[in-house]
N, C-alpha and C positions, 0 to 999 in steps of 0.2 A: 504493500500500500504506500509506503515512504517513496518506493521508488519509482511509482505512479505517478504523482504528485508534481513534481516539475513538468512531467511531459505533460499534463493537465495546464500545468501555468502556460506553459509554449502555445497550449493550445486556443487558451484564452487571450492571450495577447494578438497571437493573432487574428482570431476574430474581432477582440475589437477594433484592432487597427483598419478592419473591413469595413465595420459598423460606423467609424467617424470618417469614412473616404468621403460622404456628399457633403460632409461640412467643412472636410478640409479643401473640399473643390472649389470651396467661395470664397473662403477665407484662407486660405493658404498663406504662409510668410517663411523669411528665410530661418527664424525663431523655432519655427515648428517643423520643419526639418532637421532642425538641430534637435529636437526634441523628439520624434522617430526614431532618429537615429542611435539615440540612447535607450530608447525602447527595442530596437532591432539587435544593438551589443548587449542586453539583457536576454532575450529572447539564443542570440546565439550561444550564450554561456551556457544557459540550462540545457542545450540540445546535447552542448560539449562534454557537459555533465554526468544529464542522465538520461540519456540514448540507450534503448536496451543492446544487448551486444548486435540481439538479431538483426532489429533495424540498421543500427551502425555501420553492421556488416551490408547490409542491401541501399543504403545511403552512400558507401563507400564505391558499390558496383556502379550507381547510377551517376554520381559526380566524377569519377576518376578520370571517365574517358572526354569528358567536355571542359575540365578544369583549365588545360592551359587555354583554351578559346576563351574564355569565360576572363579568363587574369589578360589579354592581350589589350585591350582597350585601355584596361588600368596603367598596363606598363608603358603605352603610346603615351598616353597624357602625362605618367611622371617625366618620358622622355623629354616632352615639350616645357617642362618646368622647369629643368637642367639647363643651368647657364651653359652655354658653348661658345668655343673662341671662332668659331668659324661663320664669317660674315656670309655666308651662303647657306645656312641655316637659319640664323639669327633671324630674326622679324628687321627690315626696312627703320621701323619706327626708331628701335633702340640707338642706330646708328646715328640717328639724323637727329636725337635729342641728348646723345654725347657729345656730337658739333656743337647743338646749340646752350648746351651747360658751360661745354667747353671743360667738361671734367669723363673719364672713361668709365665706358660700361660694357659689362659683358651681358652680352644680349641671350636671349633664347627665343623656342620656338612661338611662344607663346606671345601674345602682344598683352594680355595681363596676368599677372600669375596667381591673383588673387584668385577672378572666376574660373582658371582652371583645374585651381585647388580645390573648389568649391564644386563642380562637376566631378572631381574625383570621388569626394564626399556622397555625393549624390549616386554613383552609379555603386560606389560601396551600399548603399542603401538598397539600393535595386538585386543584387546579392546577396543580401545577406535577408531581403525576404522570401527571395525566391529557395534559398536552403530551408529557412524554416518552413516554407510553405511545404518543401517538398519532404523533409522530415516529421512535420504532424501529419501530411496525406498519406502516407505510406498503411494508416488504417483505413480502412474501408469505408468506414462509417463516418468519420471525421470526414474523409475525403466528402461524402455526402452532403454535411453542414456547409463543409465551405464554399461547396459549388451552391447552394441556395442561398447562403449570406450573400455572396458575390456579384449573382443574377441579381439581388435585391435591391446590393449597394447601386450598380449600372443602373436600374431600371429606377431609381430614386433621383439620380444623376440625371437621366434622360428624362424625365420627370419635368427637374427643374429648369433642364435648358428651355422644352416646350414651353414653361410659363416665361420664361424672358424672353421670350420669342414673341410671345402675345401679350406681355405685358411688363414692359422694358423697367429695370430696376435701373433708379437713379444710383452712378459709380460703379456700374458691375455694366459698363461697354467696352470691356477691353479684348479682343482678338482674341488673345491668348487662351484666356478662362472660357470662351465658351467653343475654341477648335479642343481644347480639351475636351471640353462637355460630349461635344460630336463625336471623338474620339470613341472616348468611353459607353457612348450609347453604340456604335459600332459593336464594341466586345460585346456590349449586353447583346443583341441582336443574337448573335453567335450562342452565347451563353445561354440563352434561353432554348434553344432549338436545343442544348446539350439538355436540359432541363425535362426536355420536354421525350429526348429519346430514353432518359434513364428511366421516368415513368413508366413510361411504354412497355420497357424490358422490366421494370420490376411488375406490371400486371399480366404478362407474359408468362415469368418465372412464376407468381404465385399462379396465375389459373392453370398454368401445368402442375404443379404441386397440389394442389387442395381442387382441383378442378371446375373452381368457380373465380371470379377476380373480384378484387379488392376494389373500396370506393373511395380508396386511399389516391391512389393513381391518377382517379377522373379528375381531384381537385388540383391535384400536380399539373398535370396537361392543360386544365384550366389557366393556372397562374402562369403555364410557359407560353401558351396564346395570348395572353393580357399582356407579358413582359414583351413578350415581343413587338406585337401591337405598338405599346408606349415607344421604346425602344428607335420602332422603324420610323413613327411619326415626329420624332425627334430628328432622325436623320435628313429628313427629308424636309425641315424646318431649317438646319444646314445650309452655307452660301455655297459650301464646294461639293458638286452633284457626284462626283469623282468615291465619296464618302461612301454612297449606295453602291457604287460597283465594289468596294473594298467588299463590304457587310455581304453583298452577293455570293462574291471570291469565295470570302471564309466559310458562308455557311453551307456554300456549294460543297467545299471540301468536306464536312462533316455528313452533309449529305449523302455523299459521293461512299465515304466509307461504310455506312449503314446501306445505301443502295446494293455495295458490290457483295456485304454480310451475308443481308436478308435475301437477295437474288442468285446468292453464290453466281456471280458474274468470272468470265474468261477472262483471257486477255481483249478477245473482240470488244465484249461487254465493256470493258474497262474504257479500251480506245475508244468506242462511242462517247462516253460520257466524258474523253476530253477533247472529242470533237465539238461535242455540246459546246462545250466552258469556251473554245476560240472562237465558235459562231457568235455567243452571246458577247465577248469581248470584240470581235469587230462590228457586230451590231452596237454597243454601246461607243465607242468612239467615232463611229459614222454617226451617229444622235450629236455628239458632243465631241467634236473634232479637238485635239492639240494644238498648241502651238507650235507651227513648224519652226519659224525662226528663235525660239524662247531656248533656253538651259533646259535639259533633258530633267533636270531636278526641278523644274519651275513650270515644266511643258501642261501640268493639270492643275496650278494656282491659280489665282482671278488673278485678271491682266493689274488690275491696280495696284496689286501688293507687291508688283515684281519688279520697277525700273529701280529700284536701291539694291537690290538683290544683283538683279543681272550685273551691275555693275562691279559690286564685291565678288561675282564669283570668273568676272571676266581676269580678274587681277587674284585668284586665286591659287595659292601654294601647293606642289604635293605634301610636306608636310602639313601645311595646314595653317593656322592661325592661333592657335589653341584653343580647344575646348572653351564654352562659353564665351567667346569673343566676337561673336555674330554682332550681336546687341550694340557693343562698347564701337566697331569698325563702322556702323549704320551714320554716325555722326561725319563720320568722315565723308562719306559717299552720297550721304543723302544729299537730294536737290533740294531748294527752297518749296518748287511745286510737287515734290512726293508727299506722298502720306505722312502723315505724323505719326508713325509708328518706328520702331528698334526694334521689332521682333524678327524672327525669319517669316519669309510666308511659307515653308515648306520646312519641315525636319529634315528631308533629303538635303537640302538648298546649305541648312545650316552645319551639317555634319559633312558636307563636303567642301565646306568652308574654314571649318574648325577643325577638322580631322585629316581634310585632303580627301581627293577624290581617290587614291587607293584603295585608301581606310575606307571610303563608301561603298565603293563594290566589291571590297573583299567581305563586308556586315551583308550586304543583301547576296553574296552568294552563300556567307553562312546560314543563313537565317532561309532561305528556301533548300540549302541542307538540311537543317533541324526540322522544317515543316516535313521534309521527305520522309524523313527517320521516325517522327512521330505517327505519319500517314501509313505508312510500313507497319509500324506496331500496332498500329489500334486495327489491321487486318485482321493482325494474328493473335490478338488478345485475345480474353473469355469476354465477359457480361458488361464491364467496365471498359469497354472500346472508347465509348464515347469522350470520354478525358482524354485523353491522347489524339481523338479526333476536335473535339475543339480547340486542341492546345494548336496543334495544327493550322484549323481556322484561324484561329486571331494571329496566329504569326504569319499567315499570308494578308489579313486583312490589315493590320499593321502595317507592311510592307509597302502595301500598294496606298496607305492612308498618308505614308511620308511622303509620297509623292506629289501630294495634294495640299496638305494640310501639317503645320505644326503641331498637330495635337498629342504629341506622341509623350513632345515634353512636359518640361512640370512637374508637380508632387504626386499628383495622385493618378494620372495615366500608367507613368511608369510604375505605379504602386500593381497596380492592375494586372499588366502585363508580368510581374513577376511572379505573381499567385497564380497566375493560369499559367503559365510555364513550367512551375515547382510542381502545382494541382497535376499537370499533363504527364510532366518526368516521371513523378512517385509511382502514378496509374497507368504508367506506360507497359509495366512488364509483370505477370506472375510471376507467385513465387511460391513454390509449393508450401503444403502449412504456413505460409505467412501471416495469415489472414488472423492467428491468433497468434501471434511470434508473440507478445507484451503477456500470453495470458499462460505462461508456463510450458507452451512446446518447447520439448528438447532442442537446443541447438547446436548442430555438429560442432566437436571438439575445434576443429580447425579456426568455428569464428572465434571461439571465447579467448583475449585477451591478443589477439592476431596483431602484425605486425602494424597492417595496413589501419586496423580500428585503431589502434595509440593515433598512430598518423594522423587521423581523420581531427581524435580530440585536440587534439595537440595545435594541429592547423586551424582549426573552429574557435579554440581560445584565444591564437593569437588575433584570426579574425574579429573577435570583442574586442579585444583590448584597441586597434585601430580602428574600430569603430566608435569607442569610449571616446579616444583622444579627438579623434573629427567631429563628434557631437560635442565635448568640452569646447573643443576650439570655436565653434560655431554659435553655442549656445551662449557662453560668458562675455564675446564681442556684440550678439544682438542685444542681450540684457542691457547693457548700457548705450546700446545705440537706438534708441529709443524715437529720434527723430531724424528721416532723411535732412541733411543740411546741401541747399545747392547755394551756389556762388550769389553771393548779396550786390546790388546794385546800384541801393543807394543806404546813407547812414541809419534810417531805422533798422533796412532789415539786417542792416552789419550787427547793429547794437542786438538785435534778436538771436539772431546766430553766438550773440559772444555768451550768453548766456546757458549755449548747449557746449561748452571750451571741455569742460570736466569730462562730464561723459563719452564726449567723442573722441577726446586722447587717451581714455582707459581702456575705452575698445577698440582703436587703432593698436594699442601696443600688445594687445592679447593678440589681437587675429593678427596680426605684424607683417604679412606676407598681401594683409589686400590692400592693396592703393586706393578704393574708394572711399576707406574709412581712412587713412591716410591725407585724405584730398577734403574730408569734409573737416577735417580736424582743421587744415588748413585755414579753411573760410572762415572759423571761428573765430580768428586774424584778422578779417576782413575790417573790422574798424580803423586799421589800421589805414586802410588807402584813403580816409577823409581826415585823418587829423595832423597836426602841422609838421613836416617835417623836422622844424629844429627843435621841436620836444625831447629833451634830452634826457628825460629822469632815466635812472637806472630799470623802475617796470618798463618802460616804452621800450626799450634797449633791451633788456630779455625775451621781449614779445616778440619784437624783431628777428632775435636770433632762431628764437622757438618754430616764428614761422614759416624761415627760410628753411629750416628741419625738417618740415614738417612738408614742405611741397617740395624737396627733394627727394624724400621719404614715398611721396605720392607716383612722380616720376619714375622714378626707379621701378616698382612694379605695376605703375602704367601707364606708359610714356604715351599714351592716345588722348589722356586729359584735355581738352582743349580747353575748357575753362582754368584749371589750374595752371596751363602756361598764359593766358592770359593775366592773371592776377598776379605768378613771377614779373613777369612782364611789368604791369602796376609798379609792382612794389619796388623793382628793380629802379627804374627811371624814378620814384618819387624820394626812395633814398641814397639813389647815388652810390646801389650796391655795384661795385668797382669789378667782380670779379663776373658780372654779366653782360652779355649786349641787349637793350630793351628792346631794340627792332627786331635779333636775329629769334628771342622769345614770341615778339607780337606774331610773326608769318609765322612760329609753329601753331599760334590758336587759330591762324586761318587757314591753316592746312588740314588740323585733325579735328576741325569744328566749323566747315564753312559756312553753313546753314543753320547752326545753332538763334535762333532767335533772340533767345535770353542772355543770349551774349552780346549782341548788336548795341544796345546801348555804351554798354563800359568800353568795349571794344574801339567803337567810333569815338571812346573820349580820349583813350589811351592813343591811337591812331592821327589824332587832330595835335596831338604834340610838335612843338617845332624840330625837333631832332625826329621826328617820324615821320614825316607828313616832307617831309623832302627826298625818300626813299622812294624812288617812280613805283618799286613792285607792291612797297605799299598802298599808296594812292592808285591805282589800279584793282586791291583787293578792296577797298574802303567804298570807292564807285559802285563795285558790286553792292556792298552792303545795303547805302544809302537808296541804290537802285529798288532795292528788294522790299524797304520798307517805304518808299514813295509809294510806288505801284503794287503792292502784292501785300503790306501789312501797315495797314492804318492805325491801329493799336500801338503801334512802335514814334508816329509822329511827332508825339510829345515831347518825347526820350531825344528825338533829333532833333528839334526845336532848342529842347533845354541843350544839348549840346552843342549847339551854334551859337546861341545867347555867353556860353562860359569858355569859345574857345579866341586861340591868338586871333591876331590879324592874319597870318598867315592860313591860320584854319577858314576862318571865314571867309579868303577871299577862294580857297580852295571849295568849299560849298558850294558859295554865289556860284562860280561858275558849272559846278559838278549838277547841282538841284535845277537850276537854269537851263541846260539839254535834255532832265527829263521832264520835268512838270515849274516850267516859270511859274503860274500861278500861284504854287505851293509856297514857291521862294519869295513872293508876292506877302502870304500871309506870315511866313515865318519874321520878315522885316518890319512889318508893321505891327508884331507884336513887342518890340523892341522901342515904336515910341510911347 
C-alpha cells in the first residue's frame, strides 16, 4: 500500500494538471510555467522513486529507443547558447554591437540567450510530461481517465474559443491565444472519435461476454458525438481553413486503422484508402489553392500575417537564430504598414527561423516517422489500438497545423500534445501479465534490480533536479518582476518606472542570462535622461554608473534591443560618456527597431541633436521617421510638434524643410502653434 501511494500522487498530479489546461489557456504567464514546471520535477521524482520494477522495466523498453531523438533539440538549442569564436556562426547582431560598444564580444548562435534558455525550459517541460504521462498510462484503466479528462479539457477549450468567436472578450484578441485555442480543438476533434471507438469496443467486448451490452457505452458514444460536434464547430469558427484539413488528416488516420481492424483489409484495401486521403487532399487544395510564390512554411497562412515573416525567413540561417527569437527579430523587419503583431504566423515559419531549416525537416521527417511507428502498432495491438491510433492522428494533424497556424506553441498546446504522445507510447504495445504488473504478478528475475532500471532512476532524478533549477530560475525572476517596464518617454512615466528600480534589478540578477529583464532594469534609469546634466551629487553618479551596467548587461545577451540602444545613445550624448559614439548607438536603434512607434518620439529628439542631425545617414533614417508619423500615425503628431518646438536651429531648419515635401500644411500648423 506504501508503495502504491506515490504512483497515486503521479497520478493525480497529472490529472490535475489536465483539469487546469482551459484556465491556463486564458490566463497563461511566464510565472506559471515556472510553476509547472516545479510541479512536472515533483511528478518526475516520485516516478524515479516509486516505479514498480515491472513498469520500470517496460518504461525503460519504451523510452530507450527514442531517447536520443527526444534529447537532440535540447542539445541544438544549448548549442546555440555557447558562445563561439567563429564569426560564421555567431548571429550578425553581436558583431555589429561590439563595433558599436566598441568593447569585444563573443557572439553565439543565438540572437538572445535569455528566450532560448527559456525555450529550453519549456521543451524540458514538454518531456518530462510526456514520461509521466507515459508512466501512469502504462495501466489500463488510468490510461482510461486520462483519455476522458483530456477529451474534456479540449472540448472545454473548444468551448471557449466558440464563445469568443461570438462574443468577443475585451483583452483576450490576441492571435496567439486563440491559434492555440484552434489548435487544441483540433486534438479534441481527434480525441473524441478515440472516445468514441473505445466505447464501441468496450460494448462489443461486454455483449460478447454476458451476451447482452451495456448502457454504459451509449452514454460514452453520446459525449464522443457532443465532443466532437463542439470540437468541429470551433474549428470551423477558425481564420485558417487549413485547420479542418489537419482535424480531417488525423482523424482519417485513426479511422483508417479501425477501418483496416474491423474489415481485416489487404494490402489493396489499404492502398484504396490512401488513394482516398490524396483524392480528398487535392480536392481540398483545389477548394483553397496555396501560395505559389509564398515560403513553403507560410504557403497555408493568411496572406496578412506573412510580409514580416517572409522577410525574416528570406535572411534566414541554417543554424538558425535561436530558439524563441522569432518575436524579438519581428522589430527588426517589420514594416510600419505590417500588422502589429511579433508573433510567427506559422510554427513551421518560426522553427525554421529559430532552429534552421534543417532542424525543420529533419522534426517533420521524424514526426511522420513516429506517426508510422504508432500507425504500425495500433495494427497489431489487442483492444486498446485506438491510443496509438490517435496518438498517431494528432501527430499528423499537428504536423500539417504548423503549417498553417502557430498554434502548436505556448503553454498548454504543447501540454496536450505530450499527454497524447506518452497516453499513445504507454498503449502502444502488450505486454503479457502487465495489465496487473503493480498488483503482485511475479516479475522475471532479470527485471528486478537490472542494470538498465538503476539507469532509468538515476536518469529521471537527474531529470528533476534540472527541472527544479529551471523552474527556480524562472519562478524567483517572475516573482519580483511583477510589472512589464518599456522605455519611458517623457518625465512622468520615467519617474513611474523608477519606482519598479528594486524589483526589476532582483530579478535581473536571479534570471542573469535574460537581457529583457536586464533592459527593463535599465529604464528604471530613465529619469535620468530629463535631469540636468551637471548634477553632480554622488547618488546621481552611482545611478549613472549602475545604469551604464545595467544596459551593457542588456546588450550583451540581446544585442537586438533597439530601445535600449537608443536610451545608450541618450544617455551617452547627455553625459558626455567618453568611451561611446552617440551616432554610431542612434543607427543601431534604427537598424534593430525601424518601425518601432514608441520609439519615434525620443528617437526624433535624440536624432534632432547638433552633433547628429549632421550625419547624412542619419537624416535620411529621421525623414523616414517623421515620414511615417505625418502620413500613416496621427497619434504621434504631438510628440513631433513638441519636438520641433525644443529643438536647435539646426533641427528646425532641418524639419521646415523635411515636413515641407511631405505635408506643408502640417508645417503650417506646427509654426503657428509656436506664436
Amino acid at each position: 500500500m506504501i508503495a502504491v501511494m506515490p504512483v497515486i500522487a503521479v497520478f493525480t498530479i497529472l490529472i490535475s494538471l489536465i483539469v487546469i489546461t482551459p484556465v491556463l489557456a486564458i490566463v497563461g504567464s511566464l510565472f506559471l510555467e515556472g510553476f509547472v514546471l516545479a510541479i512536472a520535477a515533483t511528478a518526475i521524482a516520485l516516478v524515479a522513486l516509486a516505479l514498480h520494477k515491472g513498469d520500470a522495466h517496460r518504461l525503460t523498453t519504451l523510452l530507450k529507443p527514442i531517447t536520443p531523438f527526444l534529447l537532440l533539440p535540447c542539445v541544438w538549442m544549448l548549442f546555440q547558447v555557447v558562445p563561439v569564436a567563429s564569426q560564421w556562426l555567431a548571429h550578425p547582431a553581436w558583431m555589429s554591437a561590439s563595433a558599436a560598444l566598441g568593447k569585444p564580444f563573443l557572439g553565439t548562435v543565438s540572437l538572445d540567450i535569455g528566450a532560448t534558455l527559456l525555450c529550453i525550459a519549456r521543451y524540458s517541460l514538454m518531456l518530462a510530461i510526456a514520461v509521466v504521462t507515459t508512466a501512469t498510462a502504462l495501466d489500463r484503466q488510468r490510461a482510461e481517465v486520462i483519455l476522458f479528462l483530456l477529451t474534456t479539457a479540449a472540448v472545454l477549450i473548444a468551448a471557449g474559443l466558440i464563445g469568443l468567436s461570438y462574443f468577443p472578450a475585451s483583452g483576450f484578441d490576441l492571435i496567439a491565444e486563440r491559434a492555440q485555442m484552434a489548435t487544441i480543438a483540433v486534438i479534441g476533434a481527434i480525441l473524441s472519435c478515440a472516445t468514441a471507438i473505445r466505447a464501441y469496443e468496450s460494448n462489443e467486448m461486454q455483449r460478447v461476454r454476458s451476451r447482452k451490452s451495456s448502457g454504459q457505452p451509449a452514454y460514452a458514444i453520446a459525449f464522443s458525438i457532443a465532443s466532437f460536434a463542439i470540437c468541429l464547430l470551433a474549428i470551423m469558427t477558425a481564420p485558417d481553413s487549413a485547420l479542418l484539413l489537419a482535424a480531417a488528416c488525423g482523424g482519417g488516420v485513426l479511422i483508417s486503422v479501425t477501418a483496416i481492424r474491423r474489415l481485416r483489409l489487404g494490402p489493396w484495401g489499404r492502398s484504396g484508402i490512401v488513394a482516398a486521403a490524396i483524392v480528398g487532399l487535392i480536392g481540398f487544395f483545389a477548394a483553397n489553392p496555396i501560395a505559389r510564390d509564398a515560403d513553403l512554411t507560410l504557403a497555408l497562412a493568411g496572406p496578412s500575417q506573412t510580409p514580416t515573416a517572409e522577410r525574416i525567413l528570406a535572411d534566414a540561417r541554417w543554424a538558425g537564430t535561436g530558439a524563441g527569437t522569432f518575436r524579438v527579430l519581428s522589430p527588426i523587419y517589420r514594416d510600419a504598414k505590417d500588422a502589429d503583431s511579433y508573433a510567427a504566423p506559422t510554427a513551421a515559419a518560426a522553427i525554421a527561423v529559430e532552429m534552421g531549416r534543417p532542424f525543420l525537416w529533419a522534426l517533420v521527417i521524424l514526426a511522420l516517422i513516429s506517426a508510422w511507428m504508432l500507425f504500425k502498432r495500433a495494427l497489431t495491438r489487442g483492444r486498446d489500438y485506438f491510443y496509438a491510433g490517435a496518438g498517431a492522428g494528432c501527430i499528423v494533424a499537428i504536423l500539417i497545423s504548423s503549417f498553417a497556424s502557430a498554434g502548436a506553441f505556448g503553454l498548454v498546446t504543447p501540454l496536450f500534445i505530450s499527454v497524447v504522445c506518452g497516453l499513445a507510447l504507454a498503449q502502444s504495445k502488450s505486454w503479457s501479465n502487465s495489465d496487473q504488473a503493480t498488483s503482485g504478478v511475479k516479475i522475471p528475475s532479470e527485471m528486478r534490480g537490472s542494470q538498465a532500471d538503476r539507469g532509468l532512476r538515476i536518469g529521471l532524478l537527474a531529470f528533476a533536479s534540472i527541472l527544479a533549477v529551471q523552474a527556480t530560475w524562472i519562478i524567483l525572476a517572475e516573482y519580483y518582476h511583477q510589472h512589464r517596464i518599456h522605455l519611458p518617454v517623457d518625465p512622468q512615466a520615467s519617474r513611474i518606472a523608477n519606482h519598479e528600480h528594486e524589483g526589476a534589478r532582483r530579478a535581473a540578477a536571479l534570471a542573469m542570462f535574460r537581457g529583457d529583464l536586464w533592459a527593463e532594469t535599465a529604464f528604471t534609469h530613465s529619469d535620468l535622461l530629463w535631469k540636468e546634466p551637471t548634477t553632480a551629487s554622488e547618488v546621481n553618479e552611482n545611478a549613472r554608473k549602475e545604469c551604464k551596467m545595467d544596459i551593457e548587461r542588456a546588450l550583451r545577451y540581446s544585442p537586438h534591443r533597439g530601445d535600449v540602444w537608443l536610451m545608450l545613445a541618450a544617455m551617452a550624448d547627455r553625459y558626455n560618456w567618453q568611451e561611446y559614439q552617440p551616432n554610431a548607438l542612434l543607427k543601431m536603434s534604427y537598424f534593430t527597431a525601424p518601425s518601432e512607434l514608441s520609439l519615434f518620439p525620443l528617437r526624433i529628439k535624440a536624432s534632432l541633436r547638433p552633433r547628429a542631425i549632421q550625419d547624412p545617414e542619419i537624416q535620411d533614417m529621421i525623414r523616414r521617421d517623421i515620414r511615417v508619423i505625418v502620413t500613416k500615425s496621427p497619434a504621434l503628431k504631438p510628440a513631433l510638434a513638441t519636438a520641433y518646438r525644443a529643438s536647435s536651429v539646426e533641427g528646425k531648419a532641418f524639419l521646415d524643410h523635411t515636413i515641407s515635401e511631405i505635408d506643408p500644411v502640417y508645417l503650417a500648423v506646427i509654426r503657428a502653434g509656436l506664436r
